[in-house]
TITI-856942 format. One record per residue: residue number from 1; y, x negated, z negated of N, C-alpha, C in turn. Coordinates in steps of 0.02 Angstrom, whole numbers. Layout:
# residues N
n/n_y/n_x/n_z/ca_y/ca_x/ca_z/c_y/c_x/c_z
NUM/Y/X/Z/Y/X/Z/Y/X/Z
...
# end
This chain:
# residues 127
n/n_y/n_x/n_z/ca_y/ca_x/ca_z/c_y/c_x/c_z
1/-237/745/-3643/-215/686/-3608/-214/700/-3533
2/-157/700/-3494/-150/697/-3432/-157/636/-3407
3/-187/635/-3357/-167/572/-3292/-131/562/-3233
4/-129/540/-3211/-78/502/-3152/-136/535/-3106
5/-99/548/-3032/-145/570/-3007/-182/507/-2953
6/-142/460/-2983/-185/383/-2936/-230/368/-3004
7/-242/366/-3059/-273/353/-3107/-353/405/-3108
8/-332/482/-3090/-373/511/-3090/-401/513/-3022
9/-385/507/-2954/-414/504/-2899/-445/426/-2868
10/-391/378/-2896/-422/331/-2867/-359/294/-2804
11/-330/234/-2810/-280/210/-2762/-284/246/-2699
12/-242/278/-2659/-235/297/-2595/-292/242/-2546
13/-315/271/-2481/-345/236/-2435/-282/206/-2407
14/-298/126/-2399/-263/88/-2395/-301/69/-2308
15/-253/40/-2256/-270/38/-2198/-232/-26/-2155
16/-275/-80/-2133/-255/-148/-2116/-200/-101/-2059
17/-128/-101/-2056/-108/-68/-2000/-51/-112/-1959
18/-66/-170/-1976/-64/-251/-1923/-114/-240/-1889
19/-195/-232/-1914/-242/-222/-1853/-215/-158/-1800
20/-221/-99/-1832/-202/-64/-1771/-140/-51/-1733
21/-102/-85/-1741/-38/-103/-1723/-35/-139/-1639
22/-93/-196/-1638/-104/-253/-1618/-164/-216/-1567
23/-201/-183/-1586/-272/-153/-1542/-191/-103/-1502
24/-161/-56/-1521/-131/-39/-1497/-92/-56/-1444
25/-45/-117/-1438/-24/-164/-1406/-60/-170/-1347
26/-122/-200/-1346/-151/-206/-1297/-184/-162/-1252
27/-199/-102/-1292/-214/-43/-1234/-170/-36/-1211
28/-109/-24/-1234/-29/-20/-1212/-9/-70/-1127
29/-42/-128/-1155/-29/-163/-1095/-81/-167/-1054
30/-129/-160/-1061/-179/-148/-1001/-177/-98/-958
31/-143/-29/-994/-138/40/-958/-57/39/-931
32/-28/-18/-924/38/-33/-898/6/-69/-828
33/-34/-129/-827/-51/-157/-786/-102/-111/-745
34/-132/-76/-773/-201/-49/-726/-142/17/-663
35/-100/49/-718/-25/94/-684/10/21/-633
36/18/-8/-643/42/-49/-585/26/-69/-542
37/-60/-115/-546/-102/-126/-508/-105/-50/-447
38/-125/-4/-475/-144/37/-420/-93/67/-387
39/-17/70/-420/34/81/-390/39/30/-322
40/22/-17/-338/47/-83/-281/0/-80/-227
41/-96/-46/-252/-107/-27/-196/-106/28/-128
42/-75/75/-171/-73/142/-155/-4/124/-97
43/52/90/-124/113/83/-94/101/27/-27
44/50/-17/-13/35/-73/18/-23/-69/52
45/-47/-11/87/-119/-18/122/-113/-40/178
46/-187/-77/173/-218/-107/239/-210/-97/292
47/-204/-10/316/-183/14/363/-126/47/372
48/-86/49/419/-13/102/436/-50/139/481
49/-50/194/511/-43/234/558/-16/298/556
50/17/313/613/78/361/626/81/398/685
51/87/444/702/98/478/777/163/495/786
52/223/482/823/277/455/835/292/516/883
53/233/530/929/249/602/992/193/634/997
54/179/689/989/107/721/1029/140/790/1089
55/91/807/1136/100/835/1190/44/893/1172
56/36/941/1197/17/996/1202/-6/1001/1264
57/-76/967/1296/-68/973/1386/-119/1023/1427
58/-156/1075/1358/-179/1099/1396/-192/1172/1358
59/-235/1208/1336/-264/1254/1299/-320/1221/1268
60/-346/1171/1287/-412/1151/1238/-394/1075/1246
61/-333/1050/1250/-323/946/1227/-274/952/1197
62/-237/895/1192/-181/874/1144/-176/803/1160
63/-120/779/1189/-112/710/1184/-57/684/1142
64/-94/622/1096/-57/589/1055/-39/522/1075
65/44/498/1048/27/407/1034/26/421/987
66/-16/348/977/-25/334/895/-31/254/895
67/10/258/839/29/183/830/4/147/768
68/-44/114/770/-56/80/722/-45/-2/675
69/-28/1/630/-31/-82/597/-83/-111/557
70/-114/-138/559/-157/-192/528/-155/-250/506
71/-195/-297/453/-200/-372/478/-257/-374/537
72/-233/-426/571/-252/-440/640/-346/-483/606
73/-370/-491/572/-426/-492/542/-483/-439/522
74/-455/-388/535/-488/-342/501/-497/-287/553
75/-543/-240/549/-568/-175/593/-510/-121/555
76/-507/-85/591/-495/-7/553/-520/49/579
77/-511/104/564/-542/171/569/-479/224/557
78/-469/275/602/-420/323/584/-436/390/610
79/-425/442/585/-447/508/604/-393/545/647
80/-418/565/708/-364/587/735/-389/665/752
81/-340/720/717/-358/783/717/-299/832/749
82/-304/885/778/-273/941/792/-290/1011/742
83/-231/1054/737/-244/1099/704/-216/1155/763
84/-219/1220/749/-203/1270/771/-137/1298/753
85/-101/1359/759/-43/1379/732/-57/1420/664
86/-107/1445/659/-154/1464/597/-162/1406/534
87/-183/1320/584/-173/1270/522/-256/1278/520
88/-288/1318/542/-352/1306/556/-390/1226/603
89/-419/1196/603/-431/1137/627/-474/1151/692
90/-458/1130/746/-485/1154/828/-508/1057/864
91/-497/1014/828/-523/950/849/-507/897/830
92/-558/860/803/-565/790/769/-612/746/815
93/-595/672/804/-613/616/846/-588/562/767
94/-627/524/753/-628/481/750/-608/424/803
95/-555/365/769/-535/300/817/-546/235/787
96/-570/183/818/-597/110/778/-539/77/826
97/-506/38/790/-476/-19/812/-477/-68/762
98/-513/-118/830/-557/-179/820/-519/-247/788
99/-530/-297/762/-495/-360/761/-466/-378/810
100/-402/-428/808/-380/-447/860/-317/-442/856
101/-297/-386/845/-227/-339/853/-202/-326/777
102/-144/-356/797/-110/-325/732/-55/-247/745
103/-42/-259/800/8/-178/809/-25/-167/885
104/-46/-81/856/-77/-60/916/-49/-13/944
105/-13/16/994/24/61/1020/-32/102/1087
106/-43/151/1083/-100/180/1130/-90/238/1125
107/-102/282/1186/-120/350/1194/-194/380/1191
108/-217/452/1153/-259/457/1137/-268/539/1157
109/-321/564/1210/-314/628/1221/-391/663/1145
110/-355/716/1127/-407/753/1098/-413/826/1125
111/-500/844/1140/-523/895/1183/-524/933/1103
112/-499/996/1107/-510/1033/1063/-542/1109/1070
113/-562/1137/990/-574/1192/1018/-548/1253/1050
114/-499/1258/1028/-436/1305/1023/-378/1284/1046
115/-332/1319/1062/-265/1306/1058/-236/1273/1030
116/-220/1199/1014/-188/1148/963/-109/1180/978
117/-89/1156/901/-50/1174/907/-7/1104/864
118/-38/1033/854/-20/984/825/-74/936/830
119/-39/862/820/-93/809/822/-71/775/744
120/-134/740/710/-127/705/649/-151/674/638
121/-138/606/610/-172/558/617/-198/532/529
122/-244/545/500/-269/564/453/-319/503/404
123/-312/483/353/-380/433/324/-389/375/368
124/-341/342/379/-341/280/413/-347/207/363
125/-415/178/362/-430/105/325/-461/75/363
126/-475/18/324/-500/-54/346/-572/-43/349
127/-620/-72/375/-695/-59/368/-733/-128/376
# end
C-alpha cells in the first residue's frame, strides 16, 4: 500500500500570510517615512554658511567673508579653517554667532600655521 505523500507526511505548514503581508506593510511605511523625515532634515538645516571670497594676505593669515543664515532665535557655531596646497590643515578658529541676526555678512581673519592656501567654512549648527 502506497500513500500520498500529504497522507504520509502530514498537510504542508500552513502560514497566516494576511498577517505577514500587513506586518510587512508597515515596516514598509515607517522605513519610507523615517527615509523622508531625515531627507527633509538633511536638505533644511538650521544653519547656511558659505564663504563667497577668501584672500590670501599674508604667509601665516587668510582672510575670509563669510556669510551666514539662521533663525534670528537661535545661536550658531561654525568652523572656520584653512588648508595648505598639500590639503594639509595650517588653521582653525571656531565662530559663534549670537541671536539677534538672521543674515550675517562679516569678515573674518585666520592666523595660520603655514602657508594657507584656502579658507572653509566647515560644521556650522545651532547650539
Amino acid at each position: 500500500m502506497s500513500a500520498t505523500p500529504a497522507t504520509r507526511y502530514g498537510k504542508g505548514a500552513t502560514r497566516n500570510d494576511r498577517g505577514l503581508k500587513i506586518a510587512f506593510a508597515v515596516f514598509l511605511v515607517l522605513l519610507v517615512s523615517a527615509t523622508i523625515w531625515i531627507g527633509l532634515d538633511v536638505a533644511n538645516p538650521g544653519v547656511r554658511g558659505s564663504i563667497p571670497s577668501f584672500e590670501v594676505t599674508s604667509d601665516s593669515s587668510v582672510e575670509a567673508q563669510i556669510e551666514v543664515r539662521k533663525d534670528a532665535d537661535k545661536e550658531a557655531v561654525c568652523v572656520l579653517r584653512s588648508r595648505d596646497k598639500d590639503g594639509i590643515e595650517v588653521g582653525r578658529r571656531e565662530l559663534r554667532f549670537d541671536k539677534g541676526e538672521k543674515k550675517i555678512d562679516r569678515t573674518e581673519t585666520l592666523q595660520t600655521a603655514g602657508k594657507p592656501n584656502t579658507a572653509e567654512l566647515e560644521d556650522c549648527h545651532t547650539v
